[in-house]
Backbone bond lengths (Angstrom), bond angles and torsions (degrees), N, CA, C in turn:
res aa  C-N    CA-C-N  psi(-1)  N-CA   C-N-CA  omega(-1)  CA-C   N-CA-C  phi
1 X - - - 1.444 - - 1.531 107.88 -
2 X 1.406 127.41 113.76 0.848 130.17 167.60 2.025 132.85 -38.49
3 X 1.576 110.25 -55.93 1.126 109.96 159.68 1.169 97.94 -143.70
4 X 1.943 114.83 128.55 0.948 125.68 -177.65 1.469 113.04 -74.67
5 X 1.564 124.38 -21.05 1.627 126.96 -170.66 1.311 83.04 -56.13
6 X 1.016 115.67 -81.20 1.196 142.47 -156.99 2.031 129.60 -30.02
7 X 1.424 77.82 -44.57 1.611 113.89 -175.04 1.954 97.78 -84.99
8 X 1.338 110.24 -58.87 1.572 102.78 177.44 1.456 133.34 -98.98
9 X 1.261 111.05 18.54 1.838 134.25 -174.37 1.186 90.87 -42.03
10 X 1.495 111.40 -69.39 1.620 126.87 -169.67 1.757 118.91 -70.95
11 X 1.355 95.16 34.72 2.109 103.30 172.61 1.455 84.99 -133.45
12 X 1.672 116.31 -73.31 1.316 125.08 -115.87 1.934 88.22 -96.98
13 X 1.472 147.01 122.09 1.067 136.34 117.58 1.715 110.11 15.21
14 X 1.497 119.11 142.35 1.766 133.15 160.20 0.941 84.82 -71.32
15 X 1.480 136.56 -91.83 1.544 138.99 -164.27 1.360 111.44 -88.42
16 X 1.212 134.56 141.51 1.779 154.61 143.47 1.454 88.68 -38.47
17 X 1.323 94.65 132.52 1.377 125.06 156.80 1.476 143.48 -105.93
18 X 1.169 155.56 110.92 1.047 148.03 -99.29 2.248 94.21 -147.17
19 X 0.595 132.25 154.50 1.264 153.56 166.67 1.417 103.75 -55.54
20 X 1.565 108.49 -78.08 1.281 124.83 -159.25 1.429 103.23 -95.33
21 X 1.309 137.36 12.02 1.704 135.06 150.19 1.530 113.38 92.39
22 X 1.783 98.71 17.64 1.362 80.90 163.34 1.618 122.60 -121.16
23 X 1.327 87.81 -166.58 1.795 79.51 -159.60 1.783 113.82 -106.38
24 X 1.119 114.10 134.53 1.169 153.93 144.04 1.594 111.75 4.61
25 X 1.173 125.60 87.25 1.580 130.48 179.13 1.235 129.30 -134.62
26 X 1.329 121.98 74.30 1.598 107.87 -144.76 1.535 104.26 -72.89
27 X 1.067 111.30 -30.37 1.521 110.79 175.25 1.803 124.37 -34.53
28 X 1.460 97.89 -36.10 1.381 115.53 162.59 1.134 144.41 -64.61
29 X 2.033 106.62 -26.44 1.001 126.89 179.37 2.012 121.95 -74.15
30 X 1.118 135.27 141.67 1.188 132.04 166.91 1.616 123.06 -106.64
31 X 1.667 99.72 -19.19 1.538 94.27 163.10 1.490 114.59 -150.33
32 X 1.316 104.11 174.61 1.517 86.16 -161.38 1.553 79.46 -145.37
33 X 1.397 116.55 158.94 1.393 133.02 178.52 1.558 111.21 -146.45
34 X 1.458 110.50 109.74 1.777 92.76 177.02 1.583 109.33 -101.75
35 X 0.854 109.11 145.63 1.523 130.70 166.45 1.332 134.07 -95.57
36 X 1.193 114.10 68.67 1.739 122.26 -174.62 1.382 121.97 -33.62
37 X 1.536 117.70 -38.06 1.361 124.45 161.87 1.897 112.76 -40.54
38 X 1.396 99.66 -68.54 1.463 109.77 -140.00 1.698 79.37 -90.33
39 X 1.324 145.78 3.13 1.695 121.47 156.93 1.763 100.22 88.04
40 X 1.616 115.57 16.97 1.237 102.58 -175.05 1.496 107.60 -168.21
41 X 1.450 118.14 178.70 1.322 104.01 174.73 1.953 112.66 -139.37
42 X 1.466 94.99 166.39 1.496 113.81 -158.92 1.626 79.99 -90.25
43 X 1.969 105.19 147.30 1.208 103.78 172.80 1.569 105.15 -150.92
44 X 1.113 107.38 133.04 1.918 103.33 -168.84 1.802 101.85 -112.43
45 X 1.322 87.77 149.41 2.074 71.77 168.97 1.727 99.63 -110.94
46 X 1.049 121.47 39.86 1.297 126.57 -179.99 1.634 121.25 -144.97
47 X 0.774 138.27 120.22 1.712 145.53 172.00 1.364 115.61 -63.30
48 X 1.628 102.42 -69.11 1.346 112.14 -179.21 1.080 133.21 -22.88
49 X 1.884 90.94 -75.90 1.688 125.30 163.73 1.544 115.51 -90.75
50 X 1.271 131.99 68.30 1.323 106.76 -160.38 2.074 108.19 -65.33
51 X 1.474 126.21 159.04 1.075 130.85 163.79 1.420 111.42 -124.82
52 X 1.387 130.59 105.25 1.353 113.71 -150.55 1.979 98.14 -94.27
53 X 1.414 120.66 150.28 1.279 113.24 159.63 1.252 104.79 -119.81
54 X 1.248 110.58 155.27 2.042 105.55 -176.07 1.508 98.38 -123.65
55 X 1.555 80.84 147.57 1.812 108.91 -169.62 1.051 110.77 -94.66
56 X 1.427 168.77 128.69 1.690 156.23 166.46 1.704 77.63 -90.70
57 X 1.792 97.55 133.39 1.378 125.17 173.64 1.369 116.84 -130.65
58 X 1.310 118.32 -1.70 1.507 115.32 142.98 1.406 120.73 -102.43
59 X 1.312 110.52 172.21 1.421 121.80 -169.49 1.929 90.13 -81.33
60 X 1.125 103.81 171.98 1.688 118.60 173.14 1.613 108.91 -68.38
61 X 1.483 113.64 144.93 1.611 104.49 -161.51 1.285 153.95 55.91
62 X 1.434 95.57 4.50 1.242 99.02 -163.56 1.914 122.70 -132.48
63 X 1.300 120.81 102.63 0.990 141.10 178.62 1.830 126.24 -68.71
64 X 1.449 109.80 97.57 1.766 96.85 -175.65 1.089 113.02 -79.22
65 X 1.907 108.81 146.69 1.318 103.77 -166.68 1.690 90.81 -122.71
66 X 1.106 132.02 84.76 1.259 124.11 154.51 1.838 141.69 20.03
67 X 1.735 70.52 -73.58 1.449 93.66 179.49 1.857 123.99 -68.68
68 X 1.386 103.61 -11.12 1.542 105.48 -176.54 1.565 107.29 -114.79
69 X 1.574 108.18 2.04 1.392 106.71 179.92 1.629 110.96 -57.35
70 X 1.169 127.11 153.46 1.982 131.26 167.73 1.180 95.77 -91.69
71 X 1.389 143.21 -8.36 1.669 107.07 -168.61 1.059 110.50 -111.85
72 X 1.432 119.67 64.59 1.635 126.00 172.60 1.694 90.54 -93.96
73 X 1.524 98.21 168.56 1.617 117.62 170.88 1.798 98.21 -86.94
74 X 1.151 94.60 126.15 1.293 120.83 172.52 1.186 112.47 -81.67
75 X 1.667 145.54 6.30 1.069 137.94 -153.31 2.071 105.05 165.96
76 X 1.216 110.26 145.95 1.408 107.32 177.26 1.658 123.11 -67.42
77 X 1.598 98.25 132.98 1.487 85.40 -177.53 1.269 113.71 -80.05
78 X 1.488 110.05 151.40 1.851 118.72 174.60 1.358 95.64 -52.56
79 X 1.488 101.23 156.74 1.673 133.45 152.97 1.448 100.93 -128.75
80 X 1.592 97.45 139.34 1.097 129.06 158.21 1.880 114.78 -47.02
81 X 1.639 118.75 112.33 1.298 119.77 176.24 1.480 120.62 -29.15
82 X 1.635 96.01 -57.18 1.541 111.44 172.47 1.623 123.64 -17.01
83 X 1.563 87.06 -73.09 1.261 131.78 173.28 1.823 118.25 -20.92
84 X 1.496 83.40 -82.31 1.317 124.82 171.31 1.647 95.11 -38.91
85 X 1.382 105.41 -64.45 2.215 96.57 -159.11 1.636 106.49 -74.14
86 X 1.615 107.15 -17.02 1.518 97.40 159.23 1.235 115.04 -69.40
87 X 1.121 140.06 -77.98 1.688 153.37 163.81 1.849 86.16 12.19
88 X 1.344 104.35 -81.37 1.396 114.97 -142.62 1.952 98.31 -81.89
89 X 1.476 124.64 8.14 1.569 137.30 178.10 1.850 87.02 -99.32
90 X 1.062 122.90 -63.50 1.559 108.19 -171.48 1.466 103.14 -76.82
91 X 1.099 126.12 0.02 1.698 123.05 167.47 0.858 111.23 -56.70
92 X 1.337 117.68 -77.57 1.766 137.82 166.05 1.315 115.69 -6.90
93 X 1.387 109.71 -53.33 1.496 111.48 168.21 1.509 141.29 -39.73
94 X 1.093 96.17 -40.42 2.029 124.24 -177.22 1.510 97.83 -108.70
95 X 1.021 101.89 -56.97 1.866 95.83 -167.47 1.789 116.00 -86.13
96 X 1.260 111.24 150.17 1.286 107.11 -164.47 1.795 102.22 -80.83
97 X 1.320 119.72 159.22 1.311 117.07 160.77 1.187 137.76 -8.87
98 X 2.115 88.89 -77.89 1.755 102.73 177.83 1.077 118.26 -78.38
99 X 1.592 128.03 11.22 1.134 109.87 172.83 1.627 111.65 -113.84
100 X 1.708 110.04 20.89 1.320 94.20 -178.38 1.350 106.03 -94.74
């Protein structure tokens, strides 16, 4: 997918939403559990003990469907030449000759 903002604006909530009104920090979080059912995910800031609070990360009604999104790449993206003759110099290494 080229740009995901773009492509899932119309599923996913800007911010996670929470039940109990608080806010959203994943930086804080240590585990995370998603739940395909419930449209959102469980997030603990603890391992040990986990206490999970759950986020709703889609919008209301609304189911993403992947498969009907438009903003796939229609075509291969360029690489840089550069790029490219490194890629294929540490290849050499692992891969045999005739098979590059």
């Amino acid at each position: 997918m080229y740009n995901y903002a773009a492509g899932l604006k119309d599923y996913f909530r800007p911010v996670p939403k929470a039940v109990s009104k608080e806010k959203f920090s994943i930086s804080t979080y240590r585990v995370f559990k998603y739940t395909k059912n419930s449209g959102g995910v469980e997030v603990s800031q603890s391992a040990s003990i986990p206490f999970f609070i759950h986020f709703m990360m889609l919008k209301k009604n609304y189911k993403p469907n992947l498969a009907l999104m438009s903003k796939y790449y229609d075509n291969a993206l360029p690489i840089k030449h550069a790029k490219y003759q490194n890629v294929m110099l540490l290849a050499q290494e692992y891969v045999g000759k005739n098979e590059m």
